[in-house]
Structure formats: structure tokens, C-alpha cells
N, C-alpha and C positions, 0 to 999 in steps of 0.2 A: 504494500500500500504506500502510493505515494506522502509526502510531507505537502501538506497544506500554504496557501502563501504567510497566514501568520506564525505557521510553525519554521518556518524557510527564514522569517526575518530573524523569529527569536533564537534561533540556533547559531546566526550568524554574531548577534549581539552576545550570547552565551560564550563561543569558542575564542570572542574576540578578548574576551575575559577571563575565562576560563583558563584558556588556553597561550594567550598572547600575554598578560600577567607574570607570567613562570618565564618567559622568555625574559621582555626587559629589566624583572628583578631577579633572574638568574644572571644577566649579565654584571647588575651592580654585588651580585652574593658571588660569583669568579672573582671579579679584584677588590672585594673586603677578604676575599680568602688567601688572597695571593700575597695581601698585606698583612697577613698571618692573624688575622681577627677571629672572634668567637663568631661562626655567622649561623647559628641557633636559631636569632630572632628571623631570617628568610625563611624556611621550615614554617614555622611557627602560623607565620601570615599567609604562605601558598594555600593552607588548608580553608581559608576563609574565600579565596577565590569563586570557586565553582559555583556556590549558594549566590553570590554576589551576580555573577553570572544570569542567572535566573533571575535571580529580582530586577536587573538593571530589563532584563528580556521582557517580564511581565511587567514593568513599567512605563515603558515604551512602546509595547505593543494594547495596550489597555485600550478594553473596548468603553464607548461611552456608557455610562449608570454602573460600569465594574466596579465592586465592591475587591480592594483590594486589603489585605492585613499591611496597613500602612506603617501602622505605629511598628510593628514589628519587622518589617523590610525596611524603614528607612534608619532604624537602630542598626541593625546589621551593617548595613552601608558604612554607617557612621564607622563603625567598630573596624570593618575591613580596610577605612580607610586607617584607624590607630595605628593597625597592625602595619600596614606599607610603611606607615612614618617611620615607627619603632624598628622596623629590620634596618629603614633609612641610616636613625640617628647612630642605629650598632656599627654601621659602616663608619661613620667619621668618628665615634667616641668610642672607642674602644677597649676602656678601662674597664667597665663591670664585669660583672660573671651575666651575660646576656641568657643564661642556660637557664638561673632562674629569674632572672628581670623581663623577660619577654612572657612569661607566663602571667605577671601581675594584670597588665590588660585585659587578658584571656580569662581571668578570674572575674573581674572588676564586672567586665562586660555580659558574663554567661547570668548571671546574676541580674543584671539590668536588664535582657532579652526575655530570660523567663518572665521576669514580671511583664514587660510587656507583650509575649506569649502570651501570659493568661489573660490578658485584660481585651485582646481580642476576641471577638462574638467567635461562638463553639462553632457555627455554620461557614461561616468566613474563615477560620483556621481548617475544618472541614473540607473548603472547596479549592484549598490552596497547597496538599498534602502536609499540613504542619499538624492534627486530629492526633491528641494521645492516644487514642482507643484503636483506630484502624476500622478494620471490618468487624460488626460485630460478631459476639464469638469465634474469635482468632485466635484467644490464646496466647496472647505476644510473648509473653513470658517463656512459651512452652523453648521458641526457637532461639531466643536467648541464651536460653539454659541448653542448649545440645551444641549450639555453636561452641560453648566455654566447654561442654565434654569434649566435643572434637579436639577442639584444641588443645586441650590434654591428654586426648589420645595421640596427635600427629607431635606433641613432643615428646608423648613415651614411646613410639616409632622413630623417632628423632634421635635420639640417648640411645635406643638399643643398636641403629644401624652405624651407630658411632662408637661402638661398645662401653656407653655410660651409663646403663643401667642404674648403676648405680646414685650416678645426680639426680637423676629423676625421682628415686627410694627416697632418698635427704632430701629432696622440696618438698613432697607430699606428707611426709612426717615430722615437719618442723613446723610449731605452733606458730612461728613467727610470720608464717607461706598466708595460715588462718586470718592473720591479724593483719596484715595486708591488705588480704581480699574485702575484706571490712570496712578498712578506710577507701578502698574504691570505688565500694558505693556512696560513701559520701562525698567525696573527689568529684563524681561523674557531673552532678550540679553544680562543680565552681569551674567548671572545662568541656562541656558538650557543646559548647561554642564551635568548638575548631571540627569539633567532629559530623556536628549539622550541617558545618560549611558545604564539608566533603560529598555526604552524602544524600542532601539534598538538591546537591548539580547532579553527580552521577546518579544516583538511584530515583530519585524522583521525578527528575528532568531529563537528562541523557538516555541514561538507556531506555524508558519507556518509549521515547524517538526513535532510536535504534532497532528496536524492536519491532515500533511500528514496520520499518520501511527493510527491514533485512531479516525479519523473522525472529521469533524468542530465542534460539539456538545461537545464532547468527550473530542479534543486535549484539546480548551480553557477551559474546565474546569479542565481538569487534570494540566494545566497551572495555573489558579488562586491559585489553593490548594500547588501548589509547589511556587509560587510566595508570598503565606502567609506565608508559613514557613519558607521561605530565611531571613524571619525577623528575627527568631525566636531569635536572640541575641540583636536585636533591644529591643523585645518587655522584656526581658528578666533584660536588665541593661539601659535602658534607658525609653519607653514608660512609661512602667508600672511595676515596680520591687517586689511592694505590693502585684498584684492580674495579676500576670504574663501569668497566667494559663486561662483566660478569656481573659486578651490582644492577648494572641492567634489565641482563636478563632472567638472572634472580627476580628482578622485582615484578618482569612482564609476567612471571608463571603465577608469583605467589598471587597479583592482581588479578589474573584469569582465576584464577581458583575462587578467590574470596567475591568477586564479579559475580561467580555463578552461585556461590551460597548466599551472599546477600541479598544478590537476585530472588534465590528462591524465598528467603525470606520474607523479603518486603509480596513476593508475589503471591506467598501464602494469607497474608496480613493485610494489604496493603498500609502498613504503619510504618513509618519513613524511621521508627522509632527505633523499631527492631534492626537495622541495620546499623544505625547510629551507636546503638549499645556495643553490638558485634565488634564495629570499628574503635571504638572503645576500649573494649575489653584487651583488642589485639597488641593495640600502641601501649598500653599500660602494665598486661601482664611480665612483661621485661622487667621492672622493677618489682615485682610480685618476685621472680624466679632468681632475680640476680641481686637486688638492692640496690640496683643502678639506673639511673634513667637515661645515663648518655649511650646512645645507639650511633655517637658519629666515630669515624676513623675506623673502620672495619675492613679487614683482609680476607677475601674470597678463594678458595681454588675452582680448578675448573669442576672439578669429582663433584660440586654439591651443586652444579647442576641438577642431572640426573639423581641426585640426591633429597632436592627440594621437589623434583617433580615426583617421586615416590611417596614422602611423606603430605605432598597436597592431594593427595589422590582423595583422601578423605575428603574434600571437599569439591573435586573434578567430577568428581563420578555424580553430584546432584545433577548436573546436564542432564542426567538420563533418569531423573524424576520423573513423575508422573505428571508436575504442575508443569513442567516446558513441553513433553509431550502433547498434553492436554488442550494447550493455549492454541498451539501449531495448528491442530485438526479444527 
């Protein structure tokens, strides 16, 4: 099915944000890196793109009497402009620890969004995919909670094909793994900011396009492959800057993979919520497992290719769900 003229504009406004965003502050996050700076706070703000994306899309493509969630699209705005200044000002001032100073806005702000969340009408956050509930009787919870089994099942496939069984025994037994997971529920509401960013451009807006116009199978994976490369300045001057070239394609699998269980998720649901948590859970359990939040300066071989595409298979193999089947017919 083709894409409609207003869907044709809005994509073009989306990608040009979305997408062209990471380019010109990936060029200023190359020479704050190359001037040997913390460049944290670029990270930080790419994640608030995509959602930006859409709302600049639904605000300029608005039809006349559109009842838009103002209050809350034009907060966001705001915020995603913070976050460009802040990765800005990390570029010329580059004394603080920006690892945890780029975070204070990202707190400040999630906090300022939900209340203005709530304070828009249930039907207007309804018609805009922002509805905590989803579909009725969905269950959100249900896929939440299997996405965070998976994921502790694809790192205790991960530990055994690495013969570290044993790390994986020492997280799940240490009271302290408990007391983590704890604080990240309360965590999620001073930082779901960055994570609505994400996936309310891809999941809410992207791929349901994609989808439209190249089939369920099709969109979400022509999705993941564009959603690994949206890194590609991440993975470039931050991830992995030694073996950049592998953090790549690390990142196109792991994005296909989580593309197609988010997907299923949100497609079981329709709750933009249930993926938000997922995305969540993923960026954070790092510090749950390790006690570390810093995920930059990482060294790849080539072996955990093949590596990472075995232990994603837990989440590959949803493609051939019944919900992507199902839609297709």
C-alpha cells in the first residue's frame, strides 16, 4: 500500500530530523572527541530526536479543528532543544564529568513531561499513541515481563557460549542484582524521556509506515537496519572508536532483533509503552549486571558477530509469530 500525500510530507519532515540530526551533531561529537572531550552528553540528546521528529511532522502537517497534545509536544520540543545545547556546551566546556551532568536535564525534564502527559484529555493522548493502557485487555505488563526473561535468558546463552557460566550464577545470587532492579523502577520516571524519544519515532511512527508500504515482515526489518545505523556516530566516537566497523554491525543485528520484538510488542498492545519499558530495561540492565553505567570505549572481535547473532535469536525468531503472520494475510 502506497504512502498517502500527508504521510509522504510527514516522513520527509521526520527523516529530516530524525535522521539528519545525528549527522550535523555527529559531526560536532567527531571533533569534541578528537579534542579528547567527554562526548556523553551527544548520546544523551540523539535519543530525543526521532519523537521530535514526529511532532515537528504532526505539527506541520495538522489538519484544520486537529486537536493536537500541545502542551505535551511542545514540552518535548523544548527539552530536545536542552539537550542539543547541553551536548553543545560539553563541546566547548569540557571540565565536568558530562556522564553525569547530561543526565540532570533528562531528569528535570521527564518529570515536567509527565505532568504535562497527564494533564492532556485521555482521548487526545489516545489518538496520538501516547494512551497508558493501549488496547484494552493487552496485558502490557505481560510482555514486559518476558522481554526482561528473554533477556536473561540471551545472557545466560551469552556467559555459557563464552564459558562464564559462572558470572551469570554470581548476578542472579547476589542480593545486591535485587536491589538494583528496585531502584529501576523508580529510575524509569526521572528518564523515560530519552526512551519515549526513541520509540515513539520508531515504533509509533516509522515503522507502522514501513509497514504500511513494505509489508509487516518487510517494514520492521527495513526498520531495524535503518535504526542500527542512526547510531552510526554513536558507535563511531563513542561505543567503540577502536573497532568501529564491527560496532556497527553489532549494532544492525542487535536493532533487527529488538525491531522485531518491540514490534511484536507494541503490535500485541498497541501501547507505545510496552516498548518504551523494553528499551528501558535494555540501556539500564548494564548497571544492574556490572555496576557500571559507562558502555563507551568498547573493543569488538570479529567471532561475536556470529556470536551476537546466536544469542539474538531469542528475539529473531518473533518474525515468525503469529501477530506478523497474521497482519500479512
Amino acid at each position: 500500500m502506497k504512502w498517502n500525500e500527508t504521510e509522504k510530507k510527514q516522513l520527509i519532515i521526520f527523516a529530516l530530523t530524525a535522521f539528519g540530526l545525528p549527522v550535523l551533531m555527529g559531526i560536532l561529537m567527531g571533533i569534541s572527541y578528537y579534542r579528547g572531550n567527554d562526548v556523553t552528553a551527544f548520546p544523551t540528546a540523539q535519543m530525543f530526536y526521532p519523537a521530535a521528529g514526529v511532532i515537528l511532522a504532526r505539527l506541520f502537517t495538522k489538519r484544520e479543528g486537529e486537536v493536537l497534545p500541545k502542551k505535551f509536544y511542545f514540552g518535548f520540543l523544548a527539552t530536545t532543544a536542552v539537550m542539543i545545547i547541553t551536548a553543545v556546551i560539553s563541546m566547548i566546556w569540557s571540565q565536568p564529568d558530562w556522564t553525569v551532568l547530561a543526565q540532570i536535564p533528562v531528569i528535570v525534564f521527564s518529570i515536567v513531561l509527565l505532568i504535562l502527559l497527564c494533564v492532556e484529555k485521555k482521548e487526545v493522548r489516545r489518538s496520538y499513541g501516547l494512551s497508558f493502557t493501549g488496547k484494552p485487555n493487552a496485558k502490557s505488563w505481560l510482555y514486559m515481563l518476558l522481554f526482561f526473561v528473554l533477556y536473561m535468558l540471551r545472557l545466560l546463552f551469552s556467559c555459557a557460549l563464552e564459558g562464564q557460566t559462572s558470572v551469570f550464577v554470581e548476578i542472579v545470587t547476589d542480593p545486591m542484582t535485587y536491589f538494583m532492579l528496585l531502584s529501576l523502577v523508580i529510575s524509569f520516571f526521572l528518564s523515560f524521556s530519552a526512551f519515549l524519544g526513541e520509540e515513539y519515532g520508531w515504533r509509533y511512527f516509522f515503522g507502522p509506515l514501513l509497514q504500511k508500504r513494505f509489508g509487516l515482515k518487510g517494514g520492521v526489518l527495513i526498520l531495524g537496519v535503518a535504526w542500527g545505523l542512526w547510531h552510526l556516530p554513536i558507535n563511531i566516537f563513542y561505543y567503540s572508536p577502536d573497532t568501529w566497523m564491527i560496532s556497527v554491525l553489532l549494532q544492525i543485528i542487535t536493532c533487527v532483533s529488538f525491531a522485531i520484538f518491540f514490534g511484536y510488542g507494541y503490535l500485541k498492545t498497541e501501547n507505545i509503552w510496552v516498548p518504551v519499558v523494553m528499551h528501558y530495561i535494555n540501556n539500564n540492565m548494564i548497571a544492574v549486571l556490572t555496576g557500571s553505567t559507562d558502555i563507551s570505549g568498547n573493543v569488538y572481535r570479529w567471532q561475536d558477530v556470529p556470536l551476537t547473532l546466536l544469542v539474538d535469536a531469542v528475539f529473531i525468531l518473533f518474525l515468525f509469530s503469529k501477530v506478523y503472520r497474521r497482519k500479512e494475510k
